[in-house]
C-alpha positions in Angstrom: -24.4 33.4 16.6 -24.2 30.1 16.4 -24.5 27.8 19.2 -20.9 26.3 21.2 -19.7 23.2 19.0 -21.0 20.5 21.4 -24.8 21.8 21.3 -24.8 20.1 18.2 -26.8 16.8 17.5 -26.0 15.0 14.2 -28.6 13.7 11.6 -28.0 12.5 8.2 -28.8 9.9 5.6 -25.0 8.4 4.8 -24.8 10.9 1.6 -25.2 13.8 3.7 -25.0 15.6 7.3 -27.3 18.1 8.9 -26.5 19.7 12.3 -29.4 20.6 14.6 -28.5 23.0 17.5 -29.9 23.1 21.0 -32.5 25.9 20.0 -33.8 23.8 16.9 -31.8 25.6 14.6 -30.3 23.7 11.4 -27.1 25.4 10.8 -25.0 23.5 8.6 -26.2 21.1 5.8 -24.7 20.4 2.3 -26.8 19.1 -0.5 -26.5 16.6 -2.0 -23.0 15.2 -0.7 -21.2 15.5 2.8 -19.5 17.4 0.0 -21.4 19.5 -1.7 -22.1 23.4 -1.5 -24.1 24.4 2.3 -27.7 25.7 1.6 -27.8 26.8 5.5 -24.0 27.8 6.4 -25.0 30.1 9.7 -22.6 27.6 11.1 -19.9 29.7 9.7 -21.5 33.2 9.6 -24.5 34.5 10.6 -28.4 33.6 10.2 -27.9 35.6 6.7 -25.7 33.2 5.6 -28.7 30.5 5.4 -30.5 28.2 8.8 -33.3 26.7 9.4 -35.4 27.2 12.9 -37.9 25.5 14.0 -39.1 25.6 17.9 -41.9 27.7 20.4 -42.3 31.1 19.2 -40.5 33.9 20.6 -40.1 37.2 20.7 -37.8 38.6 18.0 -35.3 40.0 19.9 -34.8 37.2 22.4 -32.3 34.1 21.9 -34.3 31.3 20.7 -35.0 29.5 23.7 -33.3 25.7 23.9 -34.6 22.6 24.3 -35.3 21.1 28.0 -34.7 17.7 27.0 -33.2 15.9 23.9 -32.3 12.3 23.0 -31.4 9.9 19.9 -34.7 7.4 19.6 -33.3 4.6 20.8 -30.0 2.8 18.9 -30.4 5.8 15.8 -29.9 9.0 14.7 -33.5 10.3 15.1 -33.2 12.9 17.3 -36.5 14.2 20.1 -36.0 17.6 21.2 -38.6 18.5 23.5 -39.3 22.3 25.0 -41.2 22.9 28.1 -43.3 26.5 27.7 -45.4 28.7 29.6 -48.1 27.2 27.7 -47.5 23.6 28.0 -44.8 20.7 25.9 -43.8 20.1 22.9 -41.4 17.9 21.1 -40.1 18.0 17.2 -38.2 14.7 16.0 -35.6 15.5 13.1 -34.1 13.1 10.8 -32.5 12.2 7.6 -33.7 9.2 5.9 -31.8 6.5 4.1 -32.2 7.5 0.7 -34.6 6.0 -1.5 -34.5 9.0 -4.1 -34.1 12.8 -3.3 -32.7 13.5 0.1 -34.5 15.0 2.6 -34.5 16.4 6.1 -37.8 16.1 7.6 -39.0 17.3 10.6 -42.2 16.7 12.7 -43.9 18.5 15.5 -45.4 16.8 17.9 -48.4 18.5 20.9 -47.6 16.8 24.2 -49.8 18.8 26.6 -51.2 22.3 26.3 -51.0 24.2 23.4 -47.9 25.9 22.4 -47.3 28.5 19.9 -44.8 27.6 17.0 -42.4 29.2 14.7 -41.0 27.8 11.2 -37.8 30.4 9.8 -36.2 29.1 6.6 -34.0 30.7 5.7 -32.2 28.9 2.5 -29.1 30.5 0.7 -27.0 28.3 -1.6 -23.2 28.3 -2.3 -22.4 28.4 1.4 -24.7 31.5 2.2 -23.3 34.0 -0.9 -26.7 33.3 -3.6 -29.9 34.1 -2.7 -32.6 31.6 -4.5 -35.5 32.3 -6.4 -38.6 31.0 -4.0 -41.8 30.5 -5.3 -44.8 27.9 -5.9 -45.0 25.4 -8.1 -48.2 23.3 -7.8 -48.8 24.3 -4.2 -45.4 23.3 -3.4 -42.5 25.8 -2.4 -39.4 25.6 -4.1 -35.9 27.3 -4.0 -34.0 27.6 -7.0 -30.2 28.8 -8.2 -28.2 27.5 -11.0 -28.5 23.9 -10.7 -30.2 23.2 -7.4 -33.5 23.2 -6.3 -35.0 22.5 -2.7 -38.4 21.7 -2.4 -40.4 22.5 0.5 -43.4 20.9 2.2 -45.8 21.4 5.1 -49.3 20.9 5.4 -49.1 24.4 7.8 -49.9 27.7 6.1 -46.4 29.5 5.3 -45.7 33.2 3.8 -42.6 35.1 2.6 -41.0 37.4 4.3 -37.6 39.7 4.1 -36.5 36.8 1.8 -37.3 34.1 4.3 -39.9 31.4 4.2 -42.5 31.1 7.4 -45.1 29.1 9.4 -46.9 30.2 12.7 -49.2 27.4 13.5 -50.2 26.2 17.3 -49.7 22.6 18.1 -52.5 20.7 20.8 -51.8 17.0 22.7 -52.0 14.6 19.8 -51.2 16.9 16.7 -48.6 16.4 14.4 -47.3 18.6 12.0 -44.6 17.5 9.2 -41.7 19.9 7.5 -39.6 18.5 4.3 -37.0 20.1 2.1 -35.9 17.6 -0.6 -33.2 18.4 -3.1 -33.3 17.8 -6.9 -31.3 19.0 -9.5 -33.0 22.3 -11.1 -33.1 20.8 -14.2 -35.0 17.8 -13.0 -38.9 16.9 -12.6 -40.2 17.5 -8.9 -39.2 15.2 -6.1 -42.2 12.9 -5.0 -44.4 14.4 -1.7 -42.3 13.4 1.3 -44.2 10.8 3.3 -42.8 11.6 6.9 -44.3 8.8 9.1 -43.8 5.9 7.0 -39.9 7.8 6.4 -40.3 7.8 9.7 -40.8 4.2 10.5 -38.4 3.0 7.8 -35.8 5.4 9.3 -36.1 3.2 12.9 -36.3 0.5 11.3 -33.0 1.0 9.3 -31.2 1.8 12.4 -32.7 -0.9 15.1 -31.6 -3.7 12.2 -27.7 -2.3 11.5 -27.3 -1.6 15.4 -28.3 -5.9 15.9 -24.9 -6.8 13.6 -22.6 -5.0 16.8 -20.8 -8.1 18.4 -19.8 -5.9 21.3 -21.5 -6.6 24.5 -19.5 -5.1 27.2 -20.2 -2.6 30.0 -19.3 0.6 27.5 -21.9 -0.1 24.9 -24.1 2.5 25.2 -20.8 4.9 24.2 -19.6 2.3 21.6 -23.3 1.9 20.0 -23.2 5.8 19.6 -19.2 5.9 18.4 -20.3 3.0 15.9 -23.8 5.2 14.8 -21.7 8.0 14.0 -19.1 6.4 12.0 -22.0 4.6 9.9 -23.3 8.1 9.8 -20.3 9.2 8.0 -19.8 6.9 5.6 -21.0 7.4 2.3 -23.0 4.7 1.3 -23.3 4.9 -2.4 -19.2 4.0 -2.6 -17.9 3.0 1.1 -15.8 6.1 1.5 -15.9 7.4 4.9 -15.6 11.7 5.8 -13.6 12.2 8.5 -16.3 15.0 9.6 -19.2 16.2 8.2 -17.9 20.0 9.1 -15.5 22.2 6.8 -13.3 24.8 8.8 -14.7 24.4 12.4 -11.4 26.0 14.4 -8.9 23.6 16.7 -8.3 26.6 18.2 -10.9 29.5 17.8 -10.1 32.7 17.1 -7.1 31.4 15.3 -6.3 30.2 11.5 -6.4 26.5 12.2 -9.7 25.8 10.1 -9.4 22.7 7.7 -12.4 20.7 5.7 -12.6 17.3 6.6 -15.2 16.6 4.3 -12.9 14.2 2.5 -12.0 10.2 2.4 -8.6 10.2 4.7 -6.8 6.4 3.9 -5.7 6.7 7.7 -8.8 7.5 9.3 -11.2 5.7 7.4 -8.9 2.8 7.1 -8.9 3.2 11.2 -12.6 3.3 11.3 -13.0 -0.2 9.0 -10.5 -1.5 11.9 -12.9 -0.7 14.3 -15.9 -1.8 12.1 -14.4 -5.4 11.7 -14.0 -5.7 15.0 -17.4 -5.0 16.1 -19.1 -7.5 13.6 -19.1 -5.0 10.2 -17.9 -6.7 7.9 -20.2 -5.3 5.1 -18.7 -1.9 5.5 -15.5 -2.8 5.6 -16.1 -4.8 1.9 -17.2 -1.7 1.2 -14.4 0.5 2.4 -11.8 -1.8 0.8 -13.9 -1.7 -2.9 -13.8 2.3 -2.6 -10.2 1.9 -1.8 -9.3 -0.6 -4.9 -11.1 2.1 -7.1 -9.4 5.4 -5.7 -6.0 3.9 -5.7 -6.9 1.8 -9.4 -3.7 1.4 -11.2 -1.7 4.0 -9.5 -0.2 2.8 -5.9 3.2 4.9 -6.8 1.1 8.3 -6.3 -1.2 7.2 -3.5 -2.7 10.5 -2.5 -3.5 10.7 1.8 -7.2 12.1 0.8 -9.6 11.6 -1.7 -12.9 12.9 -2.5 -15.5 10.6 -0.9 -15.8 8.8 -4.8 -12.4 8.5 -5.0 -11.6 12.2 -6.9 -8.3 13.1 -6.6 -8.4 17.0 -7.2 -9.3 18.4 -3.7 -7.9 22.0 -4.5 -8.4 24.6 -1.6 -9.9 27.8 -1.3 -10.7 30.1 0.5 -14.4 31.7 1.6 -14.0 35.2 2.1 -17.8 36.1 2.7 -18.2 33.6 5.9 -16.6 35.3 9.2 -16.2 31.8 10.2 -17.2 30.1 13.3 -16.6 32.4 16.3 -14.6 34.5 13.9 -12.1 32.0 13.3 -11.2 32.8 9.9 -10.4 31.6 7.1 -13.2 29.4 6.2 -11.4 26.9 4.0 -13.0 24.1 1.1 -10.8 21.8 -0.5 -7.7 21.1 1.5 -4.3 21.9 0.0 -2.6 18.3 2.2 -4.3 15.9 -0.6 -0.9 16.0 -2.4 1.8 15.9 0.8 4.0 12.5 1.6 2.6 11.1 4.5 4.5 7.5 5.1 2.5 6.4 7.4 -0.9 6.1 5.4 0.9 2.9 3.8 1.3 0.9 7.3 -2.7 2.3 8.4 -4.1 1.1 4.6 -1.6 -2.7 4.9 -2.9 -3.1 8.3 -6.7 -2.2 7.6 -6.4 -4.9 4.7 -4.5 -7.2 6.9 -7.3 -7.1 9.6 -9.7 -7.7 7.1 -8.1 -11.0 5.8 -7.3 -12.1 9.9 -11.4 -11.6 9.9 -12.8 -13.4 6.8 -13.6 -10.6 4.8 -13.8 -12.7 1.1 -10.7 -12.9 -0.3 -9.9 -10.0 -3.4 -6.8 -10.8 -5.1 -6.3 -7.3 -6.5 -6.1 -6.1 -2.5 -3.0 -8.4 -2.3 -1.8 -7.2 -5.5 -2.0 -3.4 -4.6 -0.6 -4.4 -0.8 2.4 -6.0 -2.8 2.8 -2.8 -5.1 3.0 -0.5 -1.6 5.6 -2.2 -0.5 7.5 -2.3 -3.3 7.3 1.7 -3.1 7.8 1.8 0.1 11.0 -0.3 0.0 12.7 2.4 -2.1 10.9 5.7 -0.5 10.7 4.6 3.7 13.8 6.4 4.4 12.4 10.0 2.5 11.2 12.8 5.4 7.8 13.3 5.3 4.7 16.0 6.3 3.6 13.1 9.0 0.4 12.2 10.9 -0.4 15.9 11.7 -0.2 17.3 8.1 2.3 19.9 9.0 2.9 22.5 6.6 6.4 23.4 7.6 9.4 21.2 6.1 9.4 17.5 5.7 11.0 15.3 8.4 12.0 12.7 9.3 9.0 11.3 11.2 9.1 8.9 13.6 5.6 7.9 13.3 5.7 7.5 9.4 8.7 4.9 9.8 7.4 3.3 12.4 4.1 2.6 10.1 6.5 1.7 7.1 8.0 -1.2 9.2 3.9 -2.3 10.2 3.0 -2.2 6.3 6.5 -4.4 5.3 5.4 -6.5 8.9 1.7 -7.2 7.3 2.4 -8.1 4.2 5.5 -10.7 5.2 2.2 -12.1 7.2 0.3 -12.2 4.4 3.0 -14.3 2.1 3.8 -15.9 5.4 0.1 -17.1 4.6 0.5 -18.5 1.5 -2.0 -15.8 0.2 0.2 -14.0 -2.0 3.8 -14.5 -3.5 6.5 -12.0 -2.6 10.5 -11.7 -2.0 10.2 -12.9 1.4 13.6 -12.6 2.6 14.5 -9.5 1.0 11.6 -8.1 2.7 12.3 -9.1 6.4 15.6 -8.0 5.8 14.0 -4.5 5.4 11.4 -4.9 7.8 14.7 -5.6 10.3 16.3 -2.3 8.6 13.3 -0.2 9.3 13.4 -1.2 13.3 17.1 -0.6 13.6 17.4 2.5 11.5 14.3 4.0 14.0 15.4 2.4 17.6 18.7 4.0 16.6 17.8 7.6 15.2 15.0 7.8 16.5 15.3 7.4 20.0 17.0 9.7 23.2 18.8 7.6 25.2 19.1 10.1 28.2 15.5 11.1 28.2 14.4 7.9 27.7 11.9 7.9 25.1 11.4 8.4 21.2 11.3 11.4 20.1 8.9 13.3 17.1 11.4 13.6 14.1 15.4 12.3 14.1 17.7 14.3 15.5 14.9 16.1 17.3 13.9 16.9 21.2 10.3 17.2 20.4 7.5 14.6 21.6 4.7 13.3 19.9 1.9 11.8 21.2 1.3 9.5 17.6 4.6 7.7 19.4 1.7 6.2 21.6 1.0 3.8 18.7 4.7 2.0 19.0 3.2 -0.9 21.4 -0.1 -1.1 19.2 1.0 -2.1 16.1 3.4 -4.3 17.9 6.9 -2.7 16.8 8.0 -3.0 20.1 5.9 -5.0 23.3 4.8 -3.1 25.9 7.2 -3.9 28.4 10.1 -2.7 26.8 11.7 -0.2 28.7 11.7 2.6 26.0 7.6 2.1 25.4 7.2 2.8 29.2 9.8 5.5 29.0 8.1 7.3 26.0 4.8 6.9 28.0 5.9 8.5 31.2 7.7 11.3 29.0 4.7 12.1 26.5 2.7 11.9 29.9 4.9 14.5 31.4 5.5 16.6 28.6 2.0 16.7 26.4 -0.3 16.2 29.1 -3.3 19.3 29.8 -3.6 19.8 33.8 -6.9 17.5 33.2 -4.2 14.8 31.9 -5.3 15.0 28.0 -2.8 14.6 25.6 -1.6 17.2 23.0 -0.7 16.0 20.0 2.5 18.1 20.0 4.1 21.5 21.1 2.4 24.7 19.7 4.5 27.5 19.8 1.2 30.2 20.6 1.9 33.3 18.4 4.8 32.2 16.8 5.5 29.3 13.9 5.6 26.1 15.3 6.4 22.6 14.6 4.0 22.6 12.5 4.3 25.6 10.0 1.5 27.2 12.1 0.9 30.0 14.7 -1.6 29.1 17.2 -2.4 26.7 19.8 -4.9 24.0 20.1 -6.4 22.0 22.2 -6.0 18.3 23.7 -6.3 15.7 20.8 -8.9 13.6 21.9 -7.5 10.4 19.7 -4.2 10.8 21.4 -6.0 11.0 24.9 -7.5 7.3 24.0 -4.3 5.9 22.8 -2.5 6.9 26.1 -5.8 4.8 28.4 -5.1 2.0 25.6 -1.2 2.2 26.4 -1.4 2.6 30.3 -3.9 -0.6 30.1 -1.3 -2.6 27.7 1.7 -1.8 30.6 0.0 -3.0 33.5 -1.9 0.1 34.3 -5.2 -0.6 34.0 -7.1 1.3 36.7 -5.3 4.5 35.5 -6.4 3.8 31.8 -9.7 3.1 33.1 -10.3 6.3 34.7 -8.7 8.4 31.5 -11.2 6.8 29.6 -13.8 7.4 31.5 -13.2 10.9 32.3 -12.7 11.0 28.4 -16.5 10.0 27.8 -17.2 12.6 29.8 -16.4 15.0 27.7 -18.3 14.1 25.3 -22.1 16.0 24.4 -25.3 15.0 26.1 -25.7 12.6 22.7 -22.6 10.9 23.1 -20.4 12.9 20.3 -17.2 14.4 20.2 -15.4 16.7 18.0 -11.8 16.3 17.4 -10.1 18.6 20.7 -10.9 19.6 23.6 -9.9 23.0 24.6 -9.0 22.6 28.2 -8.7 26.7 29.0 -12.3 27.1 27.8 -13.3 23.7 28.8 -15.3 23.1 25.6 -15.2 21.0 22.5 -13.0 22.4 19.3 -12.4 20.9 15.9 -14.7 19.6 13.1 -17.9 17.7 14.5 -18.1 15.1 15.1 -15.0 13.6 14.0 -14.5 9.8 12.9 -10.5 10.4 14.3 -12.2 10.9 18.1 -15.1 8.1 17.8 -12.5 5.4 17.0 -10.1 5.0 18.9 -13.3 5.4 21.9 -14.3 2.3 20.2 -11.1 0.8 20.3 -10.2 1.3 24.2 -13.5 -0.3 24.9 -12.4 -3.1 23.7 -9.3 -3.5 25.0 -10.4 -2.4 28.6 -13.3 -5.0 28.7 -10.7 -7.8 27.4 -8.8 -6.6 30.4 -11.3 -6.5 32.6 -10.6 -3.1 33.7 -14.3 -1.2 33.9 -15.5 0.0 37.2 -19.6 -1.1 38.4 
């Protein structure tokens, strides 16, 4: 089975993700792209649906024993994991690479003292565990082939085949070091060029140490920043700027249950989130990037702006479903594709004006076609803002009138008055802070309960929702007005966890909720940030301080987080790790060192 969702250590090359559990098991990677089909998917199924193990041998019917010890080298994403045996130490260092042709995933042991016993199991199986390849040798090298993949694998240690897995037994002394590779290549192709593991090795740090320098951010958090920032490099894909939200398809929010989604997609709102957060900690390169990937995916075509896109900008994300994975923990079903590419969300119009906004308050080099596509949202938005919506949350029950979504209408018509306001673009400036003025009123009066004190999810509705949170953020109201610090105190009092996390909103348990679903889930970990951020904006600092701080300490012993935490099982839920978490961690930093507010 595989291991709980926070024994998980990321590695990748920013094409792809690998995740290496505890025991040194690699149970999810897809080849080539964060997109592509798993060749190991025991993540969601079992070791028959494809891993790959590498550790001290063991018995065959014991649990693989985990590592003692394990660390990120330094500022990257080289992961140590080191086992102490009966028969002395040893450590393996997996990593990913930049790519400078085939992608890879190389893996080297290392003897520290005595001389321990080892154990290679690969166990490949394409198409998300369902074909078995052909395996044989070619030139002394051992590859895997179906359809139009082939994974090549090298090891100077002696392997053999067995029940339709590949192994190694070797024994590993103080001072050895043994190397492991799988490269991909299409079938079709010539072989990929022999791995060279210590000079990938070297390059690898070297890659790392030099993008880690750029980080502006100096403050007492910067250990968890540094790692937030890692990660979000990590899931950008570098050939065209677009940035997963997670590397993971269908890990559950709430296990056991049918809340399983792939996040293996370009969101506008969280990656245009994630630039926000890159721009303000001295990335300016990936934020050109971003905005470039963003130019080509919308191209001529602002009226349709899709949430989602395929991390190249594709537009056709259909879903399916995987009826041969069990799914993690049984949560079934394991979904690919995701069926909310095509829903009206509002709101991704104010998150994509203020990402471009941002950029232009930073210096990124001007690009008149970003003002001309900020001007062509607006123009769709001034006829569409007052439509319902699916919101934020993607529900898949009827559209609404989302407070949220208008709220981040009135921020996109807000940023781009700034930006004619300027003199960097031309526009009907009156006509629009007239509606910018229409937006606020139509939402302080519909959406808001006088008696209780607070906004509320929908109009007309009794329902919280913890997105409300971002109301003093993006400036639609200051902090001090006394429906921010009512809808603070009620989202605190109504969608807090007894730890005091934040839910996103109420979950009905078995029956249909709010959201079209049955199910629970656990605390939203981005909402849990944005009430520390708010609590430090109203005065409340030490409060927001220690929510933050009892935040990072729910992260993994590598600093990552998925997207909830379940607080009856007290363990991390949701796709891994997740941009949507590592953000907004980056973003209370910030404002809690501006403040002042850290402890030590």
């Amino acid at each position: 089975m595989a291991g709980r969702i926070e024994d998980y250590a990321l590695i990748g090359d920013m094409q792809t993700a690998a995740l290496v559990c505890r025991d040194g098991t690699v149970d999810w990677l897809c080849l080539p792209r964060f997109d592509s089909h798993a060749i190991f998917a025991g993540l969601l199924g079992t070791e028959e649906h494809g891993f790959w193990r590498l550790g001290p041998a063991h018995a065959s019917d014991t649990q693989p024993p985990a590592a003692a010890r394990r660390t990120y080298r330094g500022d990257s994403l080289i992961l140590e994991s080191e086992w102490d045996t009966p028969r002395g130490t040893v450590r393996v260092t997996d990593f990913m690479p930049p790519r400078d042709g085939a992608p890879q995933l190389i893996r080297i042991v290392e003897g520290v003292t005595g001389r321990v016993p080892m154990r290679s199991t690969l166990r490949m199986r394409f198409s998300y565990g369902r074909v078995v390849p052909w395996v044989h040798k070619h030139e002394g090298r051992t590859v895997a082939v179906a359809g139009p993949d082939s994974v090549w694998f090298d090891t100077t240690a002696e392997t053999y085949g067995k029940s339709l897995t590949t192994y190694a037994d070797f024994t590993v002394a103080p001072g050895d070091r043994i190397a492991f590779t799988i490269s991909w290549e299409p079938s079709h192709k010539q072989p990929p060029a022999l791995p060279e593991p210590e000079q990938s090795l070297e390059a690898t740090e070297e890659f790392w140490r030099e993008w880690v320098e750029h980080c502006t951010y100096h403050g007492p958090y910067r250990e968890a920043v540094i790692r937030s920032l890692i990660t979000l490099k990590a899931l950008t894909y570098a050939p065209t700027g677009g940035i997963v939200a997670a590397p993971t398809t269908s890990l559950p929010e709430d296990i056991g249950g049918v809340r399983n989604w792939d996040y293996r997609y370009t969101w506008l709102r969280d990656a245009a989130i994630t630039l926000s957060s890159l721009l303000r900690t001295g990335y300016r390169e990936e934020a050109r990037a971003w905005r470039e990937w963003l130019l080509r995916a919308v191209a001529g075509d602002p009226e349709n702006l899709q949430i989602m896109y395929g991390i190249a900008g594709e537009r056709e994300l259909g879903e399916a479903e995987l009826d041969w994975l069990p799914g993690y923990e049984n949560s079934a079903p394991v979904r690919v594709g995701n069926g909310a590419a095509h829903q009206l969300q509002l709101d991704v119009y104010g998150e994509v004006t203020e990402a471009l906004h941002l950029g232009h308050m930073t210096g990124l080099a001007r690009n008149d076609y970003a003002s001309l596509l900020q001007l062509k949202l607006i123009r769709y938005l001034e006829k569409h803002w007052d439509a319902p919506d699916e919101g934020i949350w993607e529900v898949r029950g009827p559209r609404r009138h989302f407070v949220h979504s208008k709220v981040m209408a009135w921020v996109a018509v807000d940023r781009t008055i700034k930006l004619i306001e300027s003199g960097d673009a031309d526009g009907p400036l009156e006509r629009w802070r007239e509606l910018r003025d229409d937006i606020h009123r139509d939402v302080c009066e519909k959406g808001y309960d006088k008696e209780r004190n607070t906004f509320t999810q929908s109009y007309g509705s009794k329902e919280l929702d913890a997105s409300l949170l971002l109301i003093p953020q993006m400036g639609f109201l200051p902090p001090d007005d006394k429906r921010v610090i009512g809808t603070i105190e009620a989202i605190q009092r109504e969608l807090s966890t007894p730890d005091g996390f934040i839910l996103r909103y109420p979950t009905s348990g078995d029956n249909e909720g709010v959201d079209g679903l049955p199910g629970d889930e656990g605390a939203f970990l981005a909402c849990s940030f944005w009430m520390a951020d708010d609590l430090a904006m109203i005065g409340r600092v030490d409060e927001a301080r220690k929510l933050f701080e009892k935040l990072l300490s729910l992260r993994n012993d590598l600093g990552l987080l998925a997207e909830e935490w379940d607080p009856r099982l007290k363990r991390q839920v949701g796709n891994f790790p997740q941009a949507f978490s590592h953000v907004p961690l980056i973003d209370t930093a910030l404002r809690l060192t501006a403040s002042g507010a850290y402890g030590g």
